[in-house]
Each structure stands twice: as C-alpha cells, then as structure tokens.
VEXDO-149117 format. One record per residue (C-alpha): residue number from 0; residue in three letters; y, z, x. Coordinates in nm, 3 decimals, always signed. Example, Ala and Ser with C-alpha at 12.3 -4.5 7.8 and 13.67 -1.06 7.14 Angstrom:
residues 2
[rec 0; 'ala'; [-0.450; +0.780; +1.230]],
[rec 1; 'ser'; [-0.106; +0.714; +1.367]],
This chain:
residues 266
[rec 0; 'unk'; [+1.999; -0.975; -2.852]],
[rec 1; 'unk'; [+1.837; -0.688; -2.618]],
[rec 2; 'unk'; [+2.070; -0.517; -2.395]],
[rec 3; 'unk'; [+1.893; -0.472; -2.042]],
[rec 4; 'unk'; [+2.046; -0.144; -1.879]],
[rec 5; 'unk'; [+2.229; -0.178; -1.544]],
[rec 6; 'unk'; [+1.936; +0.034; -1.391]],
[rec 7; 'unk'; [+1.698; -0.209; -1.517]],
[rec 8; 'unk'; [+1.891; -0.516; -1.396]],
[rec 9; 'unk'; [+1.935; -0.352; -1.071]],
[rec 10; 'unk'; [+1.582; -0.272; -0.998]],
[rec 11; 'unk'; [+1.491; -0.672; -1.081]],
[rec 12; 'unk'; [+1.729; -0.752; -0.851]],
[rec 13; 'unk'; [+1.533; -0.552; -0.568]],
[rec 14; 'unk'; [+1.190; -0.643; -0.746]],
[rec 15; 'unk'; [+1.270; -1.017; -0.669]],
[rec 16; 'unk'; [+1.426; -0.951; -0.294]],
[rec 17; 'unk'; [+1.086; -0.701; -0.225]],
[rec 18; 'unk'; [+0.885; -1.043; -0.309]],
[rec 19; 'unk'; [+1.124; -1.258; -0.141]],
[rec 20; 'unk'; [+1.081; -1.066; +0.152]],
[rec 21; 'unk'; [+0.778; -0.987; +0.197]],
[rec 22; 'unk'; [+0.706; -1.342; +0.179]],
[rec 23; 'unk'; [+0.920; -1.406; +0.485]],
[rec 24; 'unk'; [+0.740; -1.104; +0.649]],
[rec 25; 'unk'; [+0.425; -1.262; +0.602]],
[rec 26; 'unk'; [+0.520; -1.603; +0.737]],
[rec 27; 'unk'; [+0.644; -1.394; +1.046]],
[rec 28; 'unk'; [+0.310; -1.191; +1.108]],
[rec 29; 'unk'; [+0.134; -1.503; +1.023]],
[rec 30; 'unk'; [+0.295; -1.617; +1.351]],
[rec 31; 'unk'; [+0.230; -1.313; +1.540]],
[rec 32; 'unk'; [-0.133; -1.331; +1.444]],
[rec 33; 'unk'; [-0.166; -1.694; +1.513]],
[rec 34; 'unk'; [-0.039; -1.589; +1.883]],
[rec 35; 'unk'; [-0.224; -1.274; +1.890]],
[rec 36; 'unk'; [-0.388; -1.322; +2.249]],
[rec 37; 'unk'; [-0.006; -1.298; +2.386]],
[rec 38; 'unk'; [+0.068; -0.976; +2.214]],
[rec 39; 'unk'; [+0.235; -0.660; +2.375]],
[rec 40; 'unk'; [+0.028; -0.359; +2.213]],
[rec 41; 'unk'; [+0.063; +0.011; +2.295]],
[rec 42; 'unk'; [-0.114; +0.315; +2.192]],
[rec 43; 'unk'; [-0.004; +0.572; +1.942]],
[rec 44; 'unk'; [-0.146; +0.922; +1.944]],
[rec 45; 'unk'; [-0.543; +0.754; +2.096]],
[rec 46; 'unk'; [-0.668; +0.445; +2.159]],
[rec 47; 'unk'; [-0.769; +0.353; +1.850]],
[rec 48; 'unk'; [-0.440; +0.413; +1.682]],
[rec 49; 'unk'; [-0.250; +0.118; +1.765]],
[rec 50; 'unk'; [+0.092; -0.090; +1.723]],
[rec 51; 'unk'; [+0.221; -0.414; +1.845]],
[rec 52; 'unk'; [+0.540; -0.599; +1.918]],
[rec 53; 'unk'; [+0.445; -0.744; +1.549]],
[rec 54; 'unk'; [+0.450; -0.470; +1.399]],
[rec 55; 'unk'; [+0.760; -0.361; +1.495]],
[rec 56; 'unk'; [+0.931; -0.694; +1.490]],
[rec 57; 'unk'; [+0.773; -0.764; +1.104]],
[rec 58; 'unk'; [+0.924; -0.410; +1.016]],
[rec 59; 'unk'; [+1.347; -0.482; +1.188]],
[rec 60; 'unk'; [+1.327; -0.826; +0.978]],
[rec 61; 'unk'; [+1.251; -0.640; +0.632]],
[rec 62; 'unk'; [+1.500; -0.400; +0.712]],
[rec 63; 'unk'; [+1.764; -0.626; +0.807]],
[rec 64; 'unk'; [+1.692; -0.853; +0.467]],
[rec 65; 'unk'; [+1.667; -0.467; +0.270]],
[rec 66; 'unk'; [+2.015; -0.389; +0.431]],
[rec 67; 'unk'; [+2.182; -0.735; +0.392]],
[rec 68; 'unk'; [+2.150; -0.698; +0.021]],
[rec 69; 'unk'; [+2.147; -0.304; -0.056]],
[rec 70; 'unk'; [+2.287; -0.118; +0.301]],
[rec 71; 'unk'; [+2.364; +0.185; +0.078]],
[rec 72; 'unk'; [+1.943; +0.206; -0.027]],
[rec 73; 'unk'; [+1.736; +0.442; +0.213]],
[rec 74; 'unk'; [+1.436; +0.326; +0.400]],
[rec 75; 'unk'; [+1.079; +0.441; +0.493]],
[rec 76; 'unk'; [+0.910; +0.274; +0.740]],
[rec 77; 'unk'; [+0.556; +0.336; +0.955]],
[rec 78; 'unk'; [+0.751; +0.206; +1.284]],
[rec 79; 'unk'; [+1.097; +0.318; +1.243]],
[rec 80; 'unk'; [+1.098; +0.617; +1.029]],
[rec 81; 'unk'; [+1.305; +0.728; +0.748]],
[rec 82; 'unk'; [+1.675; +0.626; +0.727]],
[rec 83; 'unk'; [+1.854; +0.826; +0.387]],
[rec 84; 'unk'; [+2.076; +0.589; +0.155]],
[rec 85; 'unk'; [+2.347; +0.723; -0.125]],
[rec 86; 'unk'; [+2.211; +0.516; -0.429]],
[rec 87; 'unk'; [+1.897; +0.684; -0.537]],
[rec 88; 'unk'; [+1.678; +0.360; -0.454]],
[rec 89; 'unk'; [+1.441; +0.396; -0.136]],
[rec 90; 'unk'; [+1.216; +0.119; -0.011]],
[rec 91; 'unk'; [+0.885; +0.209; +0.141]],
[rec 92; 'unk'; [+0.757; -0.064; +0.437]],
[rec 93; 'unk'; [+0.444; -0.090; +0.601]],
[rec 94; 'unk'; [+0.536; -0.426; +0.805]],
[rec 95; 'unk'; [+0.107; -0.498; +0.901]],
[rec 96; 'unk'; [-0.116; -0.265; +0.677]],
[rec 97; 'unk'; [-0.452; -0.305; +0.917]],
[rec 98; 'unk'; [-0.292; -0.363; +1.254]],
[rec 99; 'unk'; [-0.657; -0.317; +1.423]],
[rec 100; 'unk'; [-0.804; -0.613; +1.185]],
[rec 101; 'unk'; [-0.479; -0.806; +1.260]],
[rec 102; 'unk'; [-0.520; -0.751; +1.622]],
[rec 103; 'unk'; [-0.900; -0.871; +1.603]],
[rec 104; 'unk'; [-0.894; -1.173; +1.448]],
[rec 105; 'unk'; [-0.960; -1.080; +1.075]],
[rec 106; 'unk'; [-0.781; -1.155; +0.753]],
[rec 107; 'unk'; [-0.833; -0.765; +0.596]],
[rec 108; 'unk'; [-0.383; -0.654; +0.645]],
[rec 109; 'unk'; [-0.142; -0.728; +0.473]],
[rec 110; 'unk'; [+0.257; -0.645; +0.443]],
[rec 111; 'unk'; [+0.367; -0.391; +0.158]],
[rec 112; 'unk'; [+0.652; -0.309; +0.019]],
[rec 113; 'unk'; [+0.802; -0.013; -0.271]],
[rec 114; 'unk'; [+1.068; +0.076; -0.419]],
[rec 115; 'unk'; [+1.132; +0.410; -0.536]],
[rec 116; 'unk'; [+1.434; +0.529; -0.774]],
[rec 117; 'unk'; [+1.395; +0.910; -0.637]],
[rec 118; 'unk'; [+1.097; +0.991; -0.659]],
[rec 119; 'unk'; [+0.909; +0.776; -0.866]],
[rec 120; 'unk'; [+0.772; +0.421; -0.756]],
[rec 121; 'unk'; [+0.915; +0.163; -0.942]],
[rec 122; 'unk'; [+0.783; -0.158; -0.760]],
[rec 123; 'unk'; [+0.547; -0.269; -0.579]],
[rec 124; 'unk'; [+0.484; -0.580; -0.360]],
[rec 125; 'unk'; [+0.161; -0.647; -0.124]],
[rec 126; 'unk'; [+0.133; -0.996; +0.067]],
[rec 127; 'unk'; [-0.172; -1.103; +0.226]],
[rec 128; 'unk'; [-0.120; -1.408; +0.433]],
[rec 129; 'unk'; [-0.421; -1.470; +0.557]],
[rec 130; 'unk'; [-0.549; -1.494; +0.195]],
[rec 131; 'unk'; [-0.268; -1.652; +0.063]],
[rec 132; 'unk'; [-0.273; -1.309; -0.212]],
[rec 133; 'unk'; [+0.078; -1.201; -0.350]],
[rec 134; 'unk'; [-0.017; -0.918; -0.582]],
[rec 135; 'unk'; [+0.312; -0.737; -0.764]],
[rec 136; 'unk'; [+0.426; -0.489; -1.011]],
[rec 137; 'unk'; [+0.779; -0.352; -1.179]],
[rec 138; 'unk'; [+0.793; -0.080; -1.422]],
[rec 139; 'unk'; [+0.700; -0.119; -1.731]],
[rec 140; 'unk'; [+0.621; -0.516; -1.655]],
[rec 141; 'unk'; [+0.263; -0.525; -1.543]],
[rec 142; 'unk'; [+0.076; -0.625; -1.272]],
[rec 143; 'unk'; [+0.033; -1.043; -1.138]],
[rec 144; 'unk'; [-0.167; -1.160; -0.867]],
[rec 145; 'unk'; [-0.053; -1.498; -0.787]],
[rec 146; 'unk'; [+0.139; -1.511; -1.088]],
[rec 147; 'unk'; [-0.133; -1.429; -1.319]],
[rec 148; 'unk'; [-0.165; -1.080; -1.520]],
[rec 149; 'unk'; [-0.421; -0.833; -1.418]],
[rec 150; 'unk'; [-0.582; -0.575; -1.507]],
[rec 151; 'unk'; [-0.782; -0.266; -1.363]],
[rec 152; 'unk'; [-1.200; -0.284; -1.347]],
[rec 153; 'unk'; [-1.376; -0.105; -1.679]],
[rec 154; 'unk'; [-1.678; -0.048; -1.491]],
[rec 155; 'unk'; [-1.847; +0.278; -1.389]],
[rec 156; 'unk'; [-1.901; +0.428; -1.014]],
[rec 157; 'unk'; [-2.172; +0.288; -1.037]],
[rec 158; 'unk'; [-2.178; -0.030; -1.157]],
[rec 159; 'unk'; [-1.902; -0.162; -0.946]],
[rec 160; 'unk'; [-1.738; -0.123; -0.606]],
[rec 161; 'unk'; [-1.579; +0.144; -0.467]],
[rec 162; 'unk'; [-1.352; +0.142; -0.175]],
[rec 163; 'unk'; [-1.354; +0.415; +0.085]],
[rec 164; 'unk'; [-1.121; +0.487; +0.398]],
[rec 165; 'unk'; [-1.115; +0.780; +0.660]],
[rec 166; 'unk'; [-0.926; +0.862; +1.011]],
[rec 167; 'unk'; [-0.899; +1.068; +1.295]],
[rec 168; 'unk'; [-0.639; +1.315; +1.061]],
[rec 169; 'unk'; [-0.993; +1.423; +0.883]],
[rec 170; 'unk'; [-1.270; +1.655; +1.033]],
[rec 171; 'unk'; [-1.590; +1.417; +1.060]],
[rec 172; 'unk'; [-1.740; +1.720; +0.862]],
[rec 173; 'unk'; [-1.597; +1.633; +0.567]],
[rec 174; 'unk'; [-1.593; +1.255; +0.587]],
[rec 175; 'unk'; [-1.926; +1.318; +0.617]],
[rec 176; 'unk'; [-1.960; +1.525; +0.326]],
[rec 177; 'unk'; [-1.709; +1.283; +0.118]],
[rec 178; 'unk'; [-2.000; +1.041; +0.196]],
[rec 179; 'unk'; [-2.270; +1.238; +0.123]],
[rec 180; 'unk'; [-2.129; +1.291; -0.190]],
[rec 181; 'unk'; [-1.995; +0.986; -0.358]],
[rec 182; 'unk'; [-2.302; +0.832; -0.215]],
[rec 183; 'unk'; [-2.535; +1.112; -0.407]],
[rec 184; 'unk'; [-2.353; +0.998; -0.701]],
[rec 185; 'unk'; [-2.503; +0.633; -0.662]],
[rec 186; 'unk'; [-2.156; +0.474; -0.521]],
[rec 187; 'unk'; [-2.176; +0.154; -0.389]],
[rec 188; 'unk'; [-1.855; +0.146; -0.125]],
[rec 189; 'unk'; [-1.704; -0.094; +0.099]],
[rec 190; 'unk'; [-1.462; -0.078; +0.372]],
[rec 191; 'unk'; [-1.204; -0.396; +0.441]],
[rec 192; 'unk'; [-0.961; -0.350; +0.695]],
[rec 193; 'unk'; [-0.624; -0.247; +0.492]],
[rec 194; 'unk'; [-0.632; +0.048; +0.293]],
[rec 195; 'unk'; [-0.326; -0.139; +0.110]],
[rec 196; 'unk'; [-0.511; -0.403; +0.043]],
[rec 197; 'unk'; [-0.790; -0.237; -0.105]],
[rec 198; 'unk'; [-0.557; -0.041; -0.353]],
[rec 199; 'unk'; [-0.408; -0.356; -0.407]],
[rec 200; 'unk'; [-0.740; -0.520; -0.530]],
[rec 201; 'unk'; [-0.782; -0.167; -0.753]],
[rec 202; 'unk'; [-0.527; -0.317; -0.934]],
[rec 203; 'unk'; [-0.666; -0.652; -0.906]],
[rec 204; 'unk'; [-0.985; -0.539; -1.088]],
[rec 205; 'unk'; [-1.174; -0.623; -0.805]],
[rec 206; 'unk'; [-1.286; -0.220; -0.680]],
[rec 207; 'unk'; [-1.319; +0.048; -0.958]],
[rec 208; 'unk'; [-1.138; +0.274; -0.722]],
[rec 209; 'unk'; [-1.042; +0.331; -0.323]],
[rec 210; 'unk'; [-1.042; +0.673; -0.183]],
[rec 211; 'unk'; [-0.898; +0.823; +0.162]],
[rec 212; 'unk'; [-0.831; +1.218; +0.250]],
[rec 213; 'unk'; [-0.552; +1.140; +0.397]],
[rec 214; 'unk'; [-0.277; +0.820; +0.422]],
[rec 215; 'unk'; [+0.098; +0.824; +0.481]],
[rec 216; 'unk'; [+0.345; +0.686; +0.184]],
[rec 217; 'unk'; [+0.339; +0.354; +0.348]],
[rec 218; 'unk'; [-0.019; +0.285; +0.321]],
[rec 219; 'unk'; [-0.012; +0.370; -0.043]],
[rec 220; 'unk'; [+0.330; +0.347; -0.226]],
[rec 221; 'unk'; [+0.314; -0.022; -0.361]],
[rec 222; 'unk'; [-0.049; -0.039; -0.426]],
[rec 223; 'unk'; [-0.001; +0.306; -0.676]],
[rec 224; 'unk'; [+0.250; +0.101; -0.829]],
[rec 225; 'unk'; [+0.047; -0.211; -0.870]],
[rec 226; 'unk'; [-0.295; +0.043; -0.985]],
[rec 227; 'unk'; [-0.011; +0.174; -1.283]],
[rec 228; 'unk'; [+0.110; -0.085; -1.443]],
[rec 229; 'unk'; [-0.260; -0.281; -1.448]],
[rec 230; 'unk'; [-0.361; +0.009; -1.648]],
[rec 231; 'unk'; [-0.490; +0.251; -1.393]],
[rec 232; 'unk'; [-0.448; +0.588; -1.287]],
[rec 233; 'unk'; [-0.312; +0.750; -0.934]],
[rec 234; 'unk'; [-0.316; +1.113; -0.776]],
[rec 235; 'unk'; [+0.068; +1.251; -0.754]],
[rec 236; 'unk'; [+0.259; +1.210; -0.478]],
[rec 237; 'unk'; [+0.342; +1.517; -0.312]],
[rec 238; 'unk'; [+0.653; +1.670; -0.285]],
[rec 239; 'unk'; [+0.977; +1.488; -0.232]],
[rec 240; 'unk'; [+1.048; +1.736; +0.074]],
[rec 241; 'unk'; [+0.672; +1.649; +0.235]],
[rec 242; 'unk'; [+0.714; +1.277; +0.139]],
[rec 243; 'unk'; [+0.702; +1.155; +0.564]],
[rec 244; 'unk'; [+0.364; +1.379; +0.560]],
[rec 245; 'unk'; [-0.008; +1.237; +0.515]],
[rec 246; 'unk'; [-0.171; +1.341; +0.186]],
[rec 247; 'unk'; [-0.481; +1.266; -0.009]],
[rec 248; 'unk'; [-0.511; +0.921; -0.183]],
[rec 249; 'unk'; [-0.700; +0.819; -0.456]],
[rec 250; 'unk'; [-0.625; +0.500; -0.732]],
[rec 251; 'unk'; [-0.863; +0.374; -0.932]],
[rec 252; 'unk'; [-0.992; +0.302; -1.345]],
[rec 253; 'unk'; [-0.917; +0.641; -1.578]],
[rec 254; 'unk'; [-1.310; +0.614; -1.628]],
[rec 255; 'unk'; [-1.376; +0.710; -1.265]],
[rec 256; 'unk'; [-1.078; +0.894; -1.158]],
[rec 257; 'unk'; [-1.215; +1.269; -1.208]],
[rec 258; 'unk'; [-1.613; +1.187; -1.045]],
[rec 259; 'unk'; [-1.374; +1.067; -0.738]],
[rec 260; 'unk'; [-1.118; +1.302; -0.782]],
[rec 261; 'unk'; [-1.349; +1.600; -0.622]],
[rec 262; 'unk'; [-1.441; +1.452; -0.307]],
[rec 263; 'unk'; [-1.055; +1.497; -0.185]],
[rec 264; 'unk'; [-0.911; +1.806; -0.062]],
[rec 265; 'unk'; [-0.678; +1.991; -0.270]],
C-alpha cells in the first residue's frame, strides 16, 4: 500500500475546498450578473478599469470559506490585497476574471482560484458559470474539464488559435508592434473577455497559446497551473518579492512557446 505524504494529503484537502468554493463563488456572481442592471460600480485608476459590489462581495465569501478551513494560509486577492499566513500555502483569488464582460451582459469571466506552497503553484481551479465550465488541476494529477482529462493543442501558430490580451499598463506602441508581429507570423488570434479563461482553454486544448505584456498573479496563477499539468509550458513567475507586481504572461503548447515567447518584453 502507497503511503501519501502529509503535504500531499494536505494540498487535496485545499484542492477539493478551491473547487468547492469556487463553485459557491460562481453561484454567487451568477446572481450578481443575473441582477446586473442594480449594480453599484466604481472606477479604478480610468474609466475603463472597473469593479463592482460583485466583485468585491464574490472575493469576502472565498476568503471567509479559505479562512474557515485554513486561517493560518495567506491570501492574494485583486480586491483586497495580500494578507501573509504562517503555513507556507497561499491562495491566489480573482473573485470575476472579466468584470467589463460581466458588467455587459456576456458570458467571457469567470472565478479563479490557486494555491501556491511558496512559490510554486500547486492548484488550480477556474469556474465559468455562465458556461457551466469547471476546468482544474493538482500537481502531478493532470488537468479535467468537467471531469474529463485534457490535454494541451499539438497544433502550430498557425494552424490553430491563438489568444491575445493587452491594457492600459502597455504603450500602444508596442501592442501595436506585438500585433504586427505575431500577425506577420500568420497568427490567427482571438480575444474573449477573461484572460483567465483563455489560459484556461490553453489547457483545454482549445487555443495553442494566450499572450499578454502584462497581467497581475490573479489573472494568471490557476490557469499556469491548469496549462502544466495538461502538458504545456508557462513563462516563470517573477520574483517572490515582486509577486503583487504585473509581469509578462505567456502559456501555451512547447511547439509554440519560443515564436511567442519574443513578442513579450523581457
């Protein structure tokens, strides 16, 4: 009989609440976006940058379930910032991944969740509700959408579909020339609300890849996860010390990781 390590039962544990919560989340936005017309919604640093009473209510109910079972774990979160725990086990929370689609009616956001064990990513859970899409990874375990195994796209940049995101944070000089580039190279790209959710379908074999110059840890921790164990391949994560700061993301098939790889900043 196979002796599972305390580390390894420990991390299930949180593997199975991250699902379990998210799940709840969901159900919660679900209302929220159901209701949207009656939403409170306030700017962030421009008018385009924007969060709701959702957001921030979706984000205090995965906290409270994260603290109910593990108060000692830290917590990163796009609404209420970074709280440190004492057990070497962080969880990473963007509560509505695509508030602007969430706030207009469309079904591209989603709620993710990590886990980290310092600084590695050990799981990974993205919910779409809208889609009814539960895609989920745990070390060494793979990656299921819906319950079923999946695996990363095997076709080229340019037979398949590439996902692309840019913000405010970049120069439109070089999103332009990120553009001009990839699209040089023959890309066919696409653009669908959550950058989350478009990692997420990375993973799901659905896009060959999804590039953006820069994202916060939120946007991109559970998806990298989820692109690992279905066989694919991420950019590091920077620095533990620079963790809360935005930095270059790119996941996609080993095939196309390099021709992608270039149009990011170093």
């Amino acid at each position: 009989m196979t002796t599972v390590s305390s580390s390894t039962e420990t991390l299930t544990e949180r593997y199975h609440l991250a699902q379990d919560i998210a799940r709840a989340a969901g159900l919660l936005a679900q209302n929220y976006f159901d209701n949207r017309d009656k939403l409170i919604i306030e700017e962030k640093r421009h008018p385009q940058d924007l969060v709701s009473e959702a957001d921030k209510a979706v984000e205090q109910k995965i906290r409270q379930m994260i603290a109910a079972d593990f108060p000692n774990d830290g917590q990163i979160g796009e609404e209420f910032g970074q709280t440190i725990g004492n057990t070497g086990y962080s969880w990473v929370i963007d509560p509505i991944d695509g508030t602007a689609p969430f706030l207009n009616g469309m079904p591209g956001w989603c709620v993710s969740i990590a886990v980290m064990q310092g600084h590695e990513i050990v799981a990974g859970v993205i919910f779409a509700p809208v889609l009814d899409e539960m895609i989920v990874a745990m070390r060494d375990c793979g990656t299921f959408l819906n319950g079923s195994p999946v695996r990363v796209s095997d076709q080229t940049l340019q037979s398949g579909l590439l996902g692309v995101g840019a913000n405010d944070r970049i120069s439109p000089e070089v999103t332009a020339e990120m553009f001009q580039t990839l699209m040089a190279a023959g890309t066919s790209w696409v653009r669908y609300g959550s950058g989350a959710l478009m990692l997420a379908w990375v993973a799901a074999g659905r896009l060959v890849g999804y590039v953006e110059p820069l994202m916060s840890i939120w946007d991109c921790a559970a998806a990298y996860c989820l692109i690992k164990e279905a066989g694919g391949t991420t950019r590091a994560l920077p620095p533990e010390h620079e963790i809360m700061a935005p930095f270059p993301v790119l996941g996609s098939n080993a095939l196309i990781f390099d021709e992608v790889n270039v149009v990011l900043p170093d």
